[in-house]
N, C-alpha and C positions, 0 to 999 in steps of 0.2 A: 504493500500500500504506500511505504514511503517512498521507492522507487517510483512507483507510477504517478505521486507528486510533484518528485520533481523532475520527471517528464516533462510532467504537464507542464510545469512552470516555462523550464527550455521552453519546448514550443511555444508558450503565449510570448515571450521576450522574441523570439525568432519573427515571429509575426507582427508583434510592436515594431518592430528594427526594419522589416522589408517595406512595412506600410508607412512609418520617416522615411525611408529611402527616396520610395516612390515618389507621395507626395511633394521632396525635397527636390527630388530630378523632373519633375513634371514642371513646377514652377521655374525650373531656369532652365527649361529643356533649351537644344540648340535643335536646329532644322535642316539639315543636311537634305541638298537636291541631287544627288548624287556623285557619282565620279567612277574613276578607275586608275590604275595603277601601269607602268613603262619603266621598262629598264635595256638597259644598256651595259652589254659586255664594255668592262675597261681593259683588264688585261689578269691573266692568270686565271685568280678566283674572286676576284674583286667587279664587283658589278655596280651602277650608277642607278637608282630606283627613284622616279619623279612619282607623287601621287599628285594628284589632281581633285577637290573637291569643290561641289558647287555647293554655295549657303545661303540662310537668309541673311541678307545684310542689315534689316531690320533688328537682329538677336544679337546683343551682344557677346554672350557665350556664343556663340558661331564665329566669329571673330577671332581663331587662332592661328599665335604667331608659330605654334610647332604644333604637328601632331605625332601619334606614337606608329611607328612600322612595328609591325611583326616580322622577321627577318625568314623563318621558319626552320632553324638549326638550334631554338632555343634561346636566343638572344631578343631582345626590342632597344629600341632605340627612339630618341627623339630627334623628327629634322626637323630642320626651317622652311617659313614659306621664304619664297627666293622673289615673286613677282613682284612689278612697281615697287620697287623697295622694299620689300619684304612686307608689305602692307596690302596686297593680295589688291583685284581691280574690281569694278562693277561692269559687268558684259550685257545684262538686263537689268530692263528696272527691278531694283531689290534682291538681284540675283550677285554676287560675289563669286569671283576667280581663284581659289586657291591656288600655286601650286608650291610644292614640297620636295627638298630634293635629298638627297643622303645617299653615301657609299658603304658598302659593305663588303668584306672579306672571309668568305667563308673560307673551313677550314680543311673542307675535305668534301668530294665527290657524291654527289647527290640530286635526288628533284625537292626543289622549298619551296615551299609554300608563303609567299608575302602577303601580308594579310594587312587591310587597314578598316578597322572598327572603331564607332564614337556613337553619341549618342546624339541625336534621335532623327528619324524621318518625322516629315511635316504631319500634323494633323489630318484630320479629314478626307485622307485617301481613301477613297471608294470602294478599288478591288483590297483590301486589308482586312480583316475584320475590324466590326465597328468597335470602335472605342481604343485601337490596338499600335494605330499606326505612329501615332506622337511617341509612345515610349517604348517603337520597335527600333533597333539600335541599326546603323548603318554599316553592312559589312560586304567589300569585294576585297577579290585575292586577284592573285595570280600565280603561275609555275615557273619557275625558272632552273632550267637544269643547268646544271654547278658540272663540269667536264673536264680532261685533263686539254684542256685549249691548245696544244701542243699534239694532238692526237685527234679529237674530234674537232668539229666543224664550229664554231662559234656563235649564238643566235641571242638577237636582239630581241624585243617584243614590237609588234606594230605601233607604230606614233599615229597620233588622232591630229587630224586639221584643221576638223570644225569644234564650234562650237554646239551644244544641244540645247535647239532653242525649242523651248520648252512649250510655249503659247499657242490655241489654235480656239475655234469656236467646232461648238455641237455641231453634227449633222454635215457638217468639211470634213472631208478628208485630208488627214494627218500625216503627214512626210515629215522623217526626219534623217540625216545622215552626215556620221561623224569626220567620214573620206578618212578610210584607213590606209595607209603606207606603209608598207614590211622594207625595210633595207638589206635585208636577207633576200627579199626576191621568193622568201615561202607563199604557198599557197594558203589561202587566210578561206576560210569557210565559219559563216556566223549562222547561231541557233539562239533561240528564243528561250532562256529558262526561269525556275522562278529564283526572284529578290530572294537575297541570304538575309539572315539574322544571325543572331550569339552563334558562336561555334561552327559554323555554314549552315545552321538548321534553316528549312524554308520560311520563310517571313509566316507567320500564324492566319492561318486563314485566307491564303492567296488565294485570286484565280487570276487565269487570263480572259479578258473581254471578249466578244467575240468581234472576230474581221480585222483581227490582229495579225502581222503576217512580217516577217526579214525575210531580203532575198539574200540567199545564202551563201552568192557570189557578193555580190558588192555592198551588202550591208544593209541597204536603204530599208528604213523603218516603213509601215506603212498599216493604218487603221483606219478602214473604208468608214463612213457615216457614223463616226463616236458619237457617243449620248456625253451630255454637261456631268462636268465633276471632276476631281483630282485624283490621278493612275498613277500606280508607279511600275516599269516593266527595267528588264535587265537582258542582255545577251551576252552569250560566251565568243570568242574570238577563240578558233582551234588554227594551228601552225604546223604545215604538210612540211615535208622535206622527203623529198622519196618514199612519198607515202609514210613515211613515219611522225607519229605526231607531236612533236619540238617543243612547243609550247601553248600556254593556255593562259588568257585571261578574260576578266569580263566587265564591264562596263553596266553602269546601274544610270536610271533616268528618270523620272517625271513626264507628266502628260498634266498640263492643267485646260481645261474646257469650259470655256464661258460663254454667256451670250452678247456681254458685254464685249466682246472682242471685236475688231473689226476685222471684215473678208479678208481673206486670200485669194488670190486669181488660181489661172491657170497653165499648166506646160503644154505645150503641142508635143507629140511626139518626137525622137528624133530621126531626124529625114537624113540621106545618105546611105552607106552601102551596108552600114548600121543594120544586123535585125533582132528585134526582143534585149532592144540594151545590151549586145554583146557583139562584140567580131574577132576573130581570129586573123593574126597577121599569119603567111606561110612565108613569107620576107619581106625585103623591105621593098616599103610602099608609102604612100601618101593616100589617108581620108579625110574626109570634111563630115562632124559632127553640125546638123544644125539643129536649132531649135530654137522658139521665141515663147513669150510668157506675156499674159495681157490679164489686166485687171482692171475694170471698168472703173472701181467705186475708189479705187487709190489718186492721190497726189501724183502719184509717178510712179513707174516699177523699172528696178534694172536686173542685168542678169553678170553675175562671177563666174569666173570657173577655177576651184578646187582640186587640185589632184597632186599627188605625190612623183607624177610624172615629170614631171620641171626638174625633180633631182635624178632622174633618170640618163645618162649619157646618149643611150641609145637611140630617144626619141628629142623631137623639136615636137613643140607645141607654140603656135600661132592661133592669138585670140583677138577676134574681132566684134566689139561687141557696140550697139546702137540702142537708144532710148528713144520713144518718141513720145514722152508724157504717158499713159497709161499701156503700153505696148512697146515691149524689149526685145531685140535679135542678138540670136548668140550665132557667131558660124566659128569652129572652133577645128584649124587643120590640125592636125595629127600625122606627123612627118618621123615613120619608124625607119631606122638606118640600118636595121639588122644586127646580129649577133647580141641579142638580149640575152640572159641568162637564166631570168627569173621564170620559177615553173606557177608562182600565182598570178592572180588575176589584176591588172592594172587600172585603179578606180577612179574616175572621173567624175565632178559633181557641178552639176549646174546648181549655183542657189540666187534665185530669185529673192530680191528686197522689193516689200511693198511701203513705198514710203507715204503717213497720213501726218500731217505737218512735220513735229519732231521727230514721231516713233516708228520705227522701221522692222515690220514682221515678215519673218524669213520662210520661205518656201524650198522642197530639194527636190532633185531627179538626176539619179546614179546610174553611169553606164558603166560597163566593163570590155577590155579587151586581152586580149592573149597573147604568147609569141609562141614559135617553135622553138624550143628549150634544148639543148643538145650540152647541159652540163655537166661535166666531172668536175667533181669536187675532189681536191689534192687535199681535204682531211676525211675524214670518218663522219659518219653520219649518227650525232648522237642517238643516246638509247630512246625507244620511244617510253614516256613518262607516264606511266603506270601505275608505277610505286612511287610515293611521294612519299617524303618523310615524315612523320606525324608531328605534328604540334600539340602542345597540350592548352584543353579548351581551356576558356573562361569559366569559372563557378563560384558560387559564392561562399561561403565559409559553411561548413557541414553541410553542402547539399552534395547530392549523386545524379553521374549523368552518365548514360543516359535510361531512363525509366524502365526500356523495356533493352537488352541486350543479350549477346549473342556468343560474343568472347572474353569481353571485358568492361570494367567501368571506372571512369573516372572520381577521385573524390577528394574535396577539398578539405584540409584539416587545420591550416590557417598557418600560422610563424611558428606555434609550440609543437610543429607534431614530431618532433623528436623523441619526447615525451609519451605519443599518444599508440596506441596499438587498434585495428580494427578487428571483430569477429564475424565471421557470418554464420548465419544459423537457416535452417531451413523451416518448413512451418511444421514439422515433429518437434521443433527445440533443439535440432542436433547441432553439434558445432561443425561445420565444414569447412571451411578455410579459416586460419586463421596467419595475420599480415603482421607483425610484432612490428619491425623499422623501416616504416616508408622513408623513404631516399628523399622527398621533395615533401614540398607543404600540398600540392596536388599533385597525385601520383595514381598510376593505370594498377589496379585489380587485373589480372588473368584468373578468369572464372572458366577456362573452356571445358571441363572438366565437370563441373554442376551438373545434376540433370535439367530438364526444365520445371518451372514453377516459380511463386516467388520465395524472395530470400531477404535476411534481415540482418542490417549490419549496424552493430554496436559498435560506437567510438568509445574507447574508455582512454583515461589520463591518472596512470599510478592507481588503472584498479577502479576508480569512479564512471561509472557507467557518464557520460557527456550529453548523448544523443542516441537516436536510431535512425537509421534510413532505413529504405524499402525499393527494391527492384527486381523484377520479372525478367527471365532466363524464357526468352524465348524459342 
């Protein structure tokens, strides 16, 4: 009976504690519009990692001068924002520019997992569960395989061009696209998955909208007739190299939908030797991309063109572009000299500005083109990234993760667990494992061995029962 008091007691303090928390981080939450993460071989083991986050600029806890990397070899680290002076810029109204830069030197051969988590996504996001989105925390990674660079092949992550402008009205359809660039020359194929939370688990209650759709070549976002409200979607970026797949990361975004917005126009197709947004060169040649963009209800519309192809040797790109107040011409040559190397796809982005006195809403439409690729590569073609190294998740002081498991679990026991020893018991009472000196303050359980059902684990410190958790062996 005394035991099960002060049980009891633990948990009502456990519950007082998480319910301050809450309250405490809700009140100063910050608002993260998403991001993604870029790195860059420097040389050896040593790699150059920019993160990139979009904020509210409205929040002043959003306003950070560092944020924390996860390195994923066990290390974190704090970098600086490096933009406008280290004071990050305004790209939209109310929208802030983060970016973050830092090195790191790993110490030995592997796939890591870079991780960068904060707290919170905005309020009132639609596809979220309700009530969940403000204090669902923000989390993308990426892979980077760590190789003897002296042996294998070397690989970068793709660089982003644009910006993700955020803003559209119900019932328009939604374009958006980031114009990825590989300097490897890999083939880049994008999927659709859902928004991470704490530890990669899926954001609580996701779905995806329907008429939600990435073309899987050149990235281009696209969601036919959206209904009013605030979305939040994410996609993976996979990295071919001889079919093998190099690297992985993912990019997280917003969709906000008002009525209050003003139109968007429209693209014509593009005309040319162009079909379905793609062409393959068999050598070199000269095409002419065209296409124009008109919007009746704007001030004026013009049209850019975006592409990672400008740092390309191989190819000349010639842009000719005309405005005539509500109706923009693009004709865009494309002048390939041959002996490319790159086995992915070369992205091209027209982005239309519709300008309404000061403010200027952007519209996109991505092509792609090919080469004949006839590369040897004079290194080895890294392993493909499979196995990634584990990191160990976030958790809060005596909790267990995860609820329902399979081989193992996670468990935090805080600064004294030196001190502390775990039991596990089954639902007879038996004792089945027991953990005397965890190595770390959170530290992996190997349960593979358990039958299934559930199981119950006492923390004790010199002998006093702490806490109990509970978790299912499925």
């Amino acid at each position: 009976m005394v035991k099960f008091f002060i049980l009891f007691r633990i948990q009502l303090v456990r519950i007082l504690v998480t319910s301050f928390i809450f309250f405490t981080l809700s009140s100063k939450a910050d608002h993260y519009y998403g991001g993604y993460i870029s790195y860059e071989h420097i040389d050896g083991y040593k790699y150059k990692v920019t993160v990139i986050t979009y904020a509210d600029n409205s929040k002043e806890n959003s306003d950070r001068d560092s944020i924390e990397i996860i390195w994923g070899d066990g290390a974190k680290e704090f970098i600086q924002r490096v933009n406008n002076f280290g004071n990050g810029e305004t790209v939209f109204p109310g929208i802030k520019k983060n970016i973050y830069q830092g090195t790191h030197k790993y110490s030995k051969f592997g796939n890591y997992q870079l991780v960068f988590i904060d707290d919170f996504r905005p309020f009132d996001i639609f596809n979220i569960e309700a009530g969940k989105s403000g204090t669902t925390l923000l989390y993308f990674d990426a892979i980077v395989p760590v190789e003897d660079s002296l042996t294998f092949c070397k690989n970068n992550a793709p660089r982003f061009l644009t910006e993700p402008f955020m803003f559209g009205r119900p019932g328009e359809d939604f374009k958006l696209s980031l114009t990825h660039y590989d300097v490897d020359g890999d083939s880049l194929v994008y999927n659709l998955i859902e928004p991470k939370a704490k530890n990669a688990f899926p954001v609580p209650g996701y779905y995806l909208p329907e008429n939600v759709s990435i073309d899987s070549k050149n990235g281009l976002f696209k969601w036919e007739n959206p209904p009013i409200g605030n979305y939040v979607f994410a996609y993976q970026i996979e990295e071919y190299r001889e079919g093998q797949l190099i690297g992985v990361s993912v990019a997280d975004f917003p969709v906000f939908l008002k009525s209050g917005y003003k139109s968007k126009g429209y693209f014509s197709n593009v005309s040319g030797l162009i079909k379905n947004d793609y062409y393959h060169f068999n050598g070199p040649e000269v095409i002419d991309l065209i296409i124009d963009y008109e919007n009746l209800e704007a001030d004026s519309v013009f049209i850019e063109v975006l592409s990672g192809v400008e740092y390309n040797l191989h190819f000349e790109l010639n842009n000719n572009s005309s405005s005539f107040g509500t109706k923009a011409f693009d004709t865009l040559e494309v002048n390939y000299m041959g002996n490319d190397n790159a086995q992915g796809n070369h992205i091209v982005t027209f982005r239309a500005g519709n300008i309404y006195g000061s403010d200027t809403l952007f519209d996109y439409h991505s092509v792609s083109f090919s080469t004949e690729s006839d590369t040897t590569w004079s290194c080895s073609i890294p392993p493909d990234i499979k196995d990634v190294v584990e990191i160990t998740p976030i958790i809060d002081l005596f909790e267990i993760t995860p609820n329902l498991f399979s081989e193992s679990v996670w468990i935090n026991l805080g600064e004294s667990y030196k001190n502390m020893s775990v039991q596990v018991f089954d639902m007879r009472g038996r004792l089945v494992h027991d953990e005397k000196s965890p190595e770390a303050s959170t530290f992996k359980m190997h349960l593979h061995r358990l039958t299934l059902g559930m199981y119950f684990f006492v923390i004790n410190r010199n002998n006093e029962v702490l806490t109990i958790l509970k978790s299912v062996k499925k």
